[in-house]
C-alpha positions in Angstrom: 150.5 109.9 274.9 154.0 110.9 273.4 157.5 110.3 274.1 160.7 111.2 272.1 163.1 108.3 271.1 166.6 108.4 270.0 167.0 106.8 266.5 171.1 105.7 267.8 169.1 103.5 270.8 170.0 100.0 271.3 166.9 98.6 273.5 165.6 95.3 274.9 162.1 94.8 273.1 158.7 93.7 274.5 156.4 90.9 273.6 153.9 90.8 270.6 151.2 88.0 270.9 150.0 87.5 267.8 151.4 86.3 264.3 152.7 90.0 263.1 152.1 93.3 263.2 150.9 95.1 260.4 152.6 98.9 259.4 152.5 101.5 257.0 153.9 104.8 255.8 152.4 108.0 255.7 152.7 111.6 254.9 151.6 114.9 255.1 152.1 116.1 251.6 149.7 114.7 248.7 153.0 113.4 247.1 154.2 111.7 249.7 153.8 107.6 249.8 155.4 104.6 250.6 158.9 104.1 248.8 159.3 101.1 246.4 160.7 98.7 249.1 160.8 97.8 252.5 163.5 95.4 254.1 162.5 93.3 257.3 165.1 91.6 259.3 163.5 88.9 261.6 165.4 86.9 264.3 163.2 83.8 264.6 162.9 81.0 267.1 159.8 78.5 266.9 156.8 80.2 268.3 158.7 83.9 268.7 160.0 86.3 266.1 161.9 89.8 266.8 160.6 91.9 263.1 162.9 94.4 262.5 161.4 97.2 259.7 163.5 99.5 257.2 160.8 101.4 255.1 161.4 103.6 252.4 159.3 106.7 251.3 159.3 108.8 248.4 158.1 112.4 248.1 159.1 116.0 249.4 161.0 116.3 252.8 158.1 117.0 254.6 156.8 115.1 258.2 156.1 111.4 257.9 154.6 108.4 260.1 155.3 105.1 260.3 151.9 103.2 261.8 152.6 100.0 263.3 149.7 97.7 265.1 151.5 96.8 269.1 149.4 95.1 271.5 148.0 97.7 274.2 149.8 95.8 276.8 153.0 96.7 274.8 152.7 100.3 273.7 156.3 100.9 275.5 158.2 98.0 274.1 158.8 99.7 270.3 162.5 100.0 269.6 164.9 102.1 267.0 167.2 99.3 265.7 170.7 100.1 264.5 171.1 100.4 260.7 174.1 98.5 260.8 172.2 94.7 261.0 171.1 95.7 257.4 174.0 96.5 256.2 175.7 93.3 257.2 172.4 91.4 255.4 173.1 93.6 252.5 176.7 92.6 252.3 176.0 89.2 253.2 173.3 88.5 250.1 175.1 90.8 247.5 175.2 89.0 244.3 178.9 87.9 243.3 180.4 88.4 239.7 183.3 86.1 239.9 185.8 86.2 237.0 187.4 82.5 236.1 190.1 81.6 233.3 190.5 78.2 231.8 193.4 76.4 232.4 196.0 74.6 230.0 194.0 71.8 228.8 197.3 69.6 228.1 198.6 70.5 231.7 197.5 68.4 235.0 195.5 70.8 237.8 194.5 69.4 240.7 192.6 70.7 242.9 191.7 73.6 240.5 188.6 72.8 239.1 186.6 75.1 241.6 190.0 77.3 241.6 190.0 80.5 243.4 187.3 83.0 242.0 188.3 86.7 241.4 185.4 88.7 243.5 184.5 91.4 240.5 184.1 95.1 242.8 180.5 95.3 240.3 179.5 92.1 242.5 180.1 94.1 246.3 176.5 95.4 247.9 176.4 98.5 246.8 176.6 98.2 243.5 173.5 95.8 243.8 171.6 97.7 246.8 167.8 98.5 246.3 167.8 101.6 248.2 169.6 104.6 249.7 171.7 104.0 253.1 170.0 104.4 255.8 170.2 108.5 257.9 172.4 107.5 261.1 170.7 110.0 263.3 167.2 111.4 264.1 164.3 111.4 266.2 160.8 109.9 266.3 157.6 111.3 268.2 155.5 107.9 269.5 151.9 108.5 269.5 150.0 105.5 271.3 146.0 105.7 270.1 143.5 104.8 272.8 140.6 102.6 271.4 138.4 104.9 269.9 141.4 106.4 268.0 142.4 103.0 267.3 139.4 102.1 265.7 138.8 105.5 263.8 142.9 105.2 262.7 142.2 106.8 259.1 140.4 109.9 260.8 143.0 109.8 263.4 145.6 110.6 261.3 143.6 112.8 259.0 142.9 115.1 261.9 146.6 115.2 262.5 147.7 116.3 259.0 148.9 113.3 257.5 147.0 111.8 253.9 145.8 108.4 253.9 146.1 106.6 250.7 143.1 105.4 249.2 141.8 101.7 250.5 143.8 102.2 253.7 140.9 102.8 255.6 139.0 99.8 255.6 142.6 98.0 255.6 143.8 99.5 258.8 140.5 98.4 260.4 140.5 94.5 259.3 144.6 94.5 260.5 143.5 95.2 264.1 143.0 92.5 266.5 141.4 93.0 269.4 143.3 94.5 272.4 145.5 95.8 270.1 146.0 99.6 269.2 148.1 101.5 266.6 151.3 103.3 267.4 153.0 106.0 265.3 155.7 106.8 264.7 156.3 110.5 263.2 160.1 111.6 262.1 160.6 115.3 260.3 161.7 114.3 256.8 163.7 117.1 256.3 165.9 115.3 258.7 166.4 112.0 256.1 168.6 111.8 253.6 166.5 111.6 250.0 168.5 110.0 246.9 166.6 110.4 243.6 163.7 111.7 245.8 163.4 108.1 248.1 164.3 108.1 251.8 165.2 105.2 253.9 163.3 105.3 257.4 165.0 104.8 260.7 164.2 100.7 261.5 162.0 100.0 263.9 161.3 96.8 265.9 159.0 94.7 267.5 158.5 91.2 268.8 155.6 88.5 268.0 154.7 85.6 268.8 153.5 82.6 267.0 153.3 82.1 263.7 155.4 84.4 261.5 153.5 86.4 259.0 154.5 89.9 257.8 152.1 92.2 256.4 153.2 93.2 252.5 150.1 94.4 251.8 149.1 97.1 253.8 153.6 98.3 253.3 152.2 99.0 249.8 149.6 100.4 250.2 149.3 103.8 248.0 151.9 102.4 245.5 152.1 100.8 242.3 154.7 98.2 242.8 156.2 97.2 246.2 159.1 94.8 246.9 159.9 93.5 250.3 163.3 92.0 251.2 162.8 89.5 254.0 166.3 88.4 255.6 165.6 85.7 258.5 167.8 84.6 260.9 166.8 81.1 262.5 168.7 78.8 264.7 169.9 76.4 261.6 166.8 76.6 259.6 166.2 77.8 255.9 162.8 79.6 256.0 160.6 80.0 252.9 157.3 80.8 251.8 154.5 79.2 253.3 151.7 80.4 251.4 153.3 81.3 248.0 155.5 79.4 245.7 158.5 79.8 246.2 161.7 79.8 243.4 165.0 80.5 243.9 167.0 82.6 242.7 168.2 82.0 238.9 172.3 81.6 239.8 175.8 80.5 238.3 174.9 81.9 235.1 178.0 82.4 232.2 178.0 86.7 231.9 179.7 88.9 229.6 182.4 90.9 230.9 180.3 94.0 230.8 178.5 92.6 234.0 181.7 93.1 235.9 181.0 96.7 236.0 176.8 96.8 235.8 176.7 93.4 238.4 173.6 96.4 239.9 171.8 95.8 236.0 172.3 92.4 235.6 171.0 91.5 239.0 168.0 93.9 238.8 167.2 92.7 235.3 167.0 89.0 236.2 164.7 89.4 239.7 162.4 91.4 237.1 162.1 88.8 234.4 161.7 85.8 237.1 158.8 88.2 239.0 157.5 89.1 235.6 157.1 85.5 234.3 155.8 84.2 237.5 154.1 86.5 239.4 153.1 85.6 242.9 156.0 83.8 244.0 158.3 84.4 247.1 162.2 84.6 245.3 165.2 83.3 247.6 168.0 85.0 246.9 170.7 83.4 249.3 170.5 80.7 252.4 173.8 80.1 254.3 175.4 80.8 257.6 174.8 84.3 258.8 178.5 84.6 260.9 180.1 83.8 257.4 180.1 83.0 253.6 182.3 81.1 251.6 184.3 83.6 249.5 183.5 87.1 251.2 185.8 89.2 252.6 187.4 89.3 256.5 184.2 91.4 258.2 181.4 89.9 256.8 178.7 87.9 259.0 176.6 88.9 261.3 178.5 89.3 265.4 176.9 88.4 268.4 176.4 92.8 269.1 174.7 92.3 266.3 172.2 89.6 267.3 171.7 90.7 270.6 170.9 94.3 269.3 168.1 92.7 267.5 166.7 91.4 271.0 167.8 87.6 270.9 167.6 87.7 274.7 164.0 87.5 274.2 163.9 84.8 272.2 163.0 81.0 274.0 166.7 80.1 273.9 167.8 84.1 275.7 165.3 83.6 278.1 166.0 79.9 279.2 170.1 80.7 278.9 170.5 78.2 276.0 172.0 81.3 274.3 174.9 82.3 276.7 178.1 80.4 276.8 180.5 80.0 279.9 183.9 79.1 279.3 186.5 78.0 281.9 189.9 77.5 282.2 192.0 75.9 284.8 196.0 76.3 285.4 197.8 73.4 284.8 199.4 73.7 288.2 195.3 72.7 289.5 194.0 70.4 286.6 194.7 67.7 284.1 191.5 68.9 282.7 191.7 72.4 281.0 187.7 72.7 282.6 188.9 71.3 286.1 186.4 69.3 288.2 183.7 68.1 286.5 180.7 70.1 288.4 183.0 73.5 288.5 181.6 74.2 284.6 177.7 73.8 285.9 178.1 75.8 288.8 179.9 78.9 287.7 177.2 78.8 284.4 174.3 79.2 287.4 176.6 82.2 289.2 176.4 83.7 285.6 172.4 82.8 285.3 171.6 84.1 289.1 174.0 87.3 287.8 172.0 88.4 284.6 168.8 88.4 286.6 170.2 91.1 288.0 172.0 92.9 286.1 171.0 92.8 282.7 173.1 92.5 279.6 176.1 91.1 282.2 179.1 90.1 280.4 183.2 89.4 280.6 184.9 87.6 282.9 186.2 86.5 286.6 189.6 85.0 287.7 190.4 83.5 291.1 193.6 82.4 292.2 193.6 79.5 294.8 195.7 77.4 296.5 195.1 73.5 297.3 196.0 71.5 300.3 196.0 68.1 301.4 194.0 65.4 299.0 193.7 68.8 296.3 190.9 70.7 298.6 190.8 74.6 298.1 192.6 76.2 301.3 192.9 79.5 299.8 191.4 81.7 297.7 191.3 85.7 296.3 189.2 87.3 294.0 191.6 88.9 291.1 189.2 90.7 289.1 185.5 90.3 288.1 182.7 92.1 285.9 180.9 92.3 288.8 181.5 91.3 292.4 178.7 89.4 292.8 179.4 87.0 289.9 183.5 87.4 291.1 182.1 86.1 294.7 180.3 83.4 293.5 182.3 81.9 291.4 185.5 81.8 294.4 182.7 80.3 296.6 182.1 78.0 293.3 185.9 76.9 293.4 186.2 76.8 297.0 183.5 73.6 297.0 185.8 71.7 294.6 188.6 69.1 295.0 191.3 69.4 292.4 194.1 67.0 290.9 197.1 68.0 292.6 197.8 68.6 296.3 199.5 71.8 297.8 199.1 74.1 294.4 198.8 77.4 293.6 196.8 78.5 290.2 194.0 80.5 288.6 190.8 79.6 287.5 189.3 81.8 284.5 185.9 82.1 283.9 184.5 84.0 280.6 180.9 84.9 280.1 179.0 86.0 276.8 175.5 86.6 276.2 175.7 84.9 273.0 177.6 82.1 272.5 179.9 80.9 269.6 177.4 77.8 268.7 174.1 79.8 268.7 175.8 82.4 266.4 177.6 80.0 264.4 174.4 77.8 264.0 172.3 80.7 262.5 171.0 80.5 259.2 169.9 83.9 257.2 167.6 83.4 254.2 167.1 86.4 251.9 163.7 86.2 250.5 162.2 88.8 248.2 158.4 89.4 246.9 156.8 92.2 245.1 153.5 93.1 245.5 151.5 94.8 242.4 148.7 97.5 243.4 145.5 96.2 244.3 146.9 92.8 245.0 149.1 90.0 246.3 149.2 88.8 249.5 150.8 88.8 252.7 154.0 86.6 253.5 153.4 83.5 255.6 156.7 81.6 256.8 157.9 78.1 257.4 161.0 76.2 258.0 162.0 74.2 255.4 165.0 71.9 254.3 168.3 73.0 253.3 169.3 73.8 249.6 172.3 74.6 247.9 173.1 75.9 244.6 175.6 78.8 243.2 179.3 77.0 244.0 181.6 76.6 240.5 182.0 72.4 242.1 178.5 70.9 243.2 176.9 67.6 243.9 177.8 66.3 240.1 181.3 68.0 240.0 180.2 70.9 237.8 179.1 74.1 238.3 175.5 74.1 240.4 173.1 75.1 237.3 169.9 74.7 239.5 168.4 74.5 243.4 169.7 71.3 245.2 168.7 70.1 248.4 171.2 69.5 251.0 171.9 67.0 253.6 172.4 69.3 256.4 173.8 73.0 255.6 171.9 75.5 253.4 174.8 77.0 250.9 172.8 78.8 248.5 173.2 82.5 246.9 173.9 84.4 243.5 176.9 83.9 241.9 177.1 84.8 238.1 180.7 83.9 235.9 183.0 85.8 233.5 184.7 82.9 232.0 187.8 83.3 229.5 188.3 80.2 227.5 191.9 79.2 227.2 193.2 81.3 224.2 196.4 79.6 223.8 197.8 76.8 221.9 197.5 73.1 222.1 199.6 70.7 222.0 198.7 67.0 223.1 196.9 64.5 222.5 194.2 64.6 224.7 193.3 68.2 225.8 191.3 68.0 229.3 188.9 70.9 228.6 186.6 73.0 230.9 189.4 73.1 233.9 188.7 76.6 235.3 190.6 78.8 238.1 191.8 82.2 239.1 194.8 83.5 236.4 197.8 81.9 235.4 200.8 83.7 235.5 201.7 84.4 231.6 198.3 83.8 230.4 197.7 85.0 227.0 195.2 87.5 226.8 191.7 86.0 226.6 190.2 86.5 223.2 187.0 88.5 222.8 184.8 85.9 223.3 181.4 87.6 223.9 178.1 85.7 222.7 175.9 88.0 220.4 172.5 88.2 222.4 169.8 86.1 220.8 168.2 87.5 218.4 164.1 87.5 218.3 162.7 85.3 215.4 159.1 86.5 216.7 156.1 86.4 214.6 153.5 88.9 214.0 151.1 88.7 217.2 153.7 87.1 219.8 155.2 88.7 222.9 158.2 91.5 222.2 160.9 90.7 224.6 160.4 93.4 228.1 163.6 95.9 228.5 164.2 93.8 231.4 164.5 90.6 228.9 166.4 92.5 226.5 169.2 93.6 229.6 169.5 90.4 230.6 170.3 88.6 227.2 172.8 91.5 226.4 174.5 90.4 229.4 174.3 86.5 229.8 176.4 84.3 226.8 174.4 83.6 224.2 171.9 85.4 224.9 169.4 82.8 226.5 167.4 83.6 229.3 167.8 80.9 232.3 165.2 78.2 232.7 163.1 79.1 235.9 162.0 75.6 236.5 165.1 74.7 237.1 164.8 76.9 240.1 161.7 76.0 241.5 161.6 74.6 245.3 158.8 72.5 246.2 158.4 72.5 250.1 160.4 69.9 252.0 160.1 69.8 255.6 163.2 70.7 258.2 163.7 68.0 260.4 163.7 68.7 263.8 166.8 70.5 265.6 167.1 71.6 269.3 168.5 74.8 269.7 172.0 74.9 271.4 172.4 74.7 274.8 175.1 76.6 276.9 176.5 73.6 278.0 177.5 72.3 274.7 178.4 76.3 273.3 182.4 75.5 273.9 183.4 75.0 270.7 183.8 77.5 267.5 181.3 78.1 264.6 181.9 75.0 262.0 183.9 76.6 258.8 180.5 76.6 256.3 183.4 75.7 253.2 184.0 72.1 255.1 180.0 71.1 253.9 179.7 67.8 252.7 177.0 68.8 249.9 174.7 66.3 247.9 171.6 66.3 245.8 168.5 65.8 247.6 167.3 62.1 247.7 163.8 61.0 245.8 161.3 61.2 248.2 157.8 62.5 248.3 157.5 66.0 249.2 153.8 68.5 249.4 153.3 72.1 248.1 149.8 73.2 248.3 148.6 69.9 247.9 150.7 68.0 245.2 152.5 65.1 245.9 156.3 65.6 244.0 159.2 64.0 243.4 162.5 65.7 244.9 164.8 64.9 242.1 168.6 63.7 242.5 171.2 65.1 240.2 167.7 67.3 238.5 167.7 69.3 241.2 165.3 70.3 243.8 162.7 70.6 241.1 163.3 67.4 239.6 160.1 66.0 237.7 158.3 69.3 238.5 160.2 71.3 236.3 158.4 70.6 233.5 155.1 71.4 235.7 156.6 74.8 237.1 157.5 76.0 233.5 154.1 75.0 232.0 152.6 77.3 235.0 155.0 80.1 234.4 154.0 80.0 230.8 150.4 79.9 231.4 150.7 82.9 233.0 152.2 84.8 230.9 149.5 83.7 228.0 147.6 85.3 230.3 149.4 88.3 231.0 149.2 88.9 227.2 145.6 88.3 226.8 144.5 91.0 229.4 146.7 93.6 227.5 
């Protein structure tokens, strides 16, 4: 069975029913494979996950397929997602290069400590991006296998021209459950766009339920080395790894000023030291509010088109109406209450409930003007305008059951609908996490909500810059932030010089001085490890030289406590402003990861005492590393 889709589509998306489903790329020219990433965006509530999937490929411009396991009950429910909800996680998560300058040490400067950080343009998400942008147009043939094509998969698409990389066979079969079949998804790749001779697929999307898990191992097959960028968005959750160790991302690190202009370098260089010296770990990049972030420019964050393009209205919280919001407003002339009677509210949200079950997608608005007689009961009323007439009828029949403040009054009463309200959105979290998996090996990515961290502000929990992973007491605030610093170069004059007070420019600052570190120099001995080109990039470009401590970085897991999902009663207000976080270290309690009982540290950092533990490992396995050369 075939059917065309339009890669520009916005759909609704159908129901998975197990954990994930497993994909793959393939071609129909022996030098064709899977690229060297893929990027997932998942929308995820407990028990129900909407996968969206960017994959790259590499090879000639020839016909490809993307093979994704659907339940057969669901053949019809894959979707073409819009390439714009990846570029908004790619500006989102782009590394920042901030540029500070140390103020007069003999002047007072309040308030300047964190001072206004000068965005560097080598720190914007291009300069930093893994792959290619995405084609905008294009079209896919869907092929839906019956079940003894489903089963036979490899000679299925053998028979149909494409080459199945070696050990995909026996992998396509175990990833099958039963009732399940494999669709493909064929696109002409003379239609992509190829950069350096790696395309970017048009996403795809799915839903599943259950337990997240997303399949990296069977993305890579047919490559050397795979990455997969995992950004989730969850109703006020921080997600993490649940079945690998997980580190963050090494941040506020002192640069040269040559990372200004290669923040791209600099960034690439430190994921590949931190995966090289502990291989096997899940890396998280960034974990803060996905409608905003502190710093970034007017436009960044996801929007509730956005969202809802995903599929959030078949999420728990879309189907249930927890997600919409209904906002009304009464004239004066009516109300003392700007919502009116207290039942109006309730009863215009179920007009707007009873209204999407028939018309799908519904949103806007509805204003009646009424007029009030004796004791404030409605003696009047006329629909002004509506979205629909059924919602514009039920909400005058709505007002007409209500008994307002004032007697003999004319006014309106304004009623807005939206699929997604301002809460939900502004209570979404997106976590970038990042794993590479090495041919032959690795495993698949398991998730798991887990407590907030912070880490990456110039001011944190001890009043200096955050040098580690913090937990937090309620909002995640964690990415990459890396800092030019220029010391103050002029005179001094007083007594007692208040050092290390940093900000954005002063007027008539003398020129900073060149005060590049030389990178460390190796002292090795005959037999030990020569530092890896990615080792040697980074020291050129971090002061002094010294590569960052990845202990210091290491999360062990700490449960999320429990938090209902918004409802659209209590959707009225705006997003909270994620700069107006109270942060603080994470309080010493006992937490588990894979089995060991650990202190969370306080001002130490998430790691705290198993730093020292976390190192040791990371070493050991690079002792290893070197013995198996």
């Amino acid at each position: 069975m075939n059917r065309r889709l339009c890669v520009g589509a916005v759909c609704t998306l159908g129901l998975i029913s197990t954990p994930a489903a497993a994909f793959m790329v393939v071609g129909t020219d022996a030098g064709q494979s899977a690229g060297p990433t893929s990027h997932l965006v998942v929308l995820r509530e407990e028990g129900r996950s909407i996968v969206g999937i960017s994959q790259t490929a590499r090879g000639a411009a020839k016909p490809l397929a993307v093979v994704i396991a659907v339940p057969r009950s669901r053949t019809g429910t894959v979707r073409v997602l819009p390439v714009t909800i990846w570029e908004r996680a790619d500006r989102l998560a782009a590394p920042r290069v901030d540029e500070l300058w140390e103020l007069d040490p003999c002047e007072l400067h309040p308030n300047q400590q964190s001072g206004p950080a000068v965005p560097s343009a080598g720190g914007s998400a291009t300069a930093v991006a893994a792959t290619p942008s995405a084609p905008t147009e294009g079209d896919y043939e869907l092929s839906v296998l019956n079940d003894h094509e489903a089963q036979n998969a490899a000679k299925w698409l053998s028979e149909h021209g494409y080459r199945v990389p070696e050990g995909a066979d026996a992998m396509l079969t175990a990833a099958l459950p039963k009732d399940w079949t494999w669709v493909v998804a064929r696109i002409d790749g003379a239609r992509l766009t190829f950069n350096n001779g790696v395309a970017t697929l048009p996403p795809l999307g799915f839903v599943a339920e259950g337990k997240t898990a997303l399949p990296l191992r069977l993305a890579a097959v047919g490559t050397a080395a795979h990455e997969t960028i995992v950004d989730v968005l969850s109703p006020k959750r921080r997600l993490e790894a649940a079945n690998l160790m997980n580190l963050a991302v090494p941040t506020n690190l002192d640069v040269t000023a040559d990372a200004k202009s290669d923040a791209g370098g600099l960034y690439r260089a430190l994921l590949d030291v931190a995966f090289d010296r502990s291989p096997g770990v899940a890396i998280t990049e960034y974990a803060w509010l996905a409608a905003s972030c502190d710093g970034c420019e007017g436009g960044v964050g996801f929007r509730p088109e956005d969202v809802l393009a995903l599929g959030a209205d078949r999420l728990p919280s879309g189907e249930d109406g927890s997600q919409y919001e209904v906002i009304v407003d009464v004239s004066e002339t009516l109300s003392k209450a700007p919502e009116g009677p207290i039942q109006l509210k309730p009863e215009t949200a179920g007009c707007y409930a009873k209204a999407l079950k028939e018309i799908a997608g519904l949103e806007g608005n509805a204003e009646v003007l009424l007029e009030t007689g004796e004791g404030g009961a409605v003696s009047q009323t006329r629909i002004v305008n509506a979205s629909a007439e059924a919602l514009g009828k039920c909400v005058e029949e709505a007002a007409r059951r209500q008994k307002f403040d004032v007697p003999n009054a004319k006014g309106a009463v304004k009623v807005r609908f939206a699929l997604l309200s301002r809460a939900y959105l502004g209570g979404l979290v997106m976590t970038r996490l990042r794993a590479r998996t090495l041919k032959g090996g690795g495993a698949d990515l398991e998730l798991r909500a887990a407590a907030p961290i912070e880490g990456g502000r110039e001011e944190g929990p001890t009043g200096e810059a955050e040098k580690k992973v913090y937990f937090a007491e309620h909002t995640n605030n964690f990415r990459s932030r890396y800092v030019v610093r220029h010391p103050w170069s002029g005179s001094i004059a007083c007594d007692e010089p208040k050092r290390g007070v940093w900000g954005s420019k002063p007027n008539g600052a003398p020129a900073p001085k060149n005060t590049a570190t030389p990178a460390a120099t190796s002292t090795a001995t005959a037999g030990a490890k020569t530092a890896s080109p990615a080792e040697q990039k980074l020291q050129a470009l971090l002061q002094g030289g010294v590569l960052p401590d990845l202990g210091a970085f290491a999360i062990p897991f700490r449960g999320a406590e429990p938090d209902p999902v918004p409802s659209a009663s209590s959707s009225a207000s705006a997003a909270p402003s994620p700069s107006g976080t109270t942060s603080a270290t994470a309080a010493s309690m006992s937490t588990t990861n894979g089995g060991c009982d650990c202190a969370a540290g306080g001002s130490s950092g998430v790691g705290g005492g198993l730093a020292a533990a976390i190192t040791a490992i990371f070493a050991l396995a690079g002792r290893r590393k070197q013995r198996r050369k």
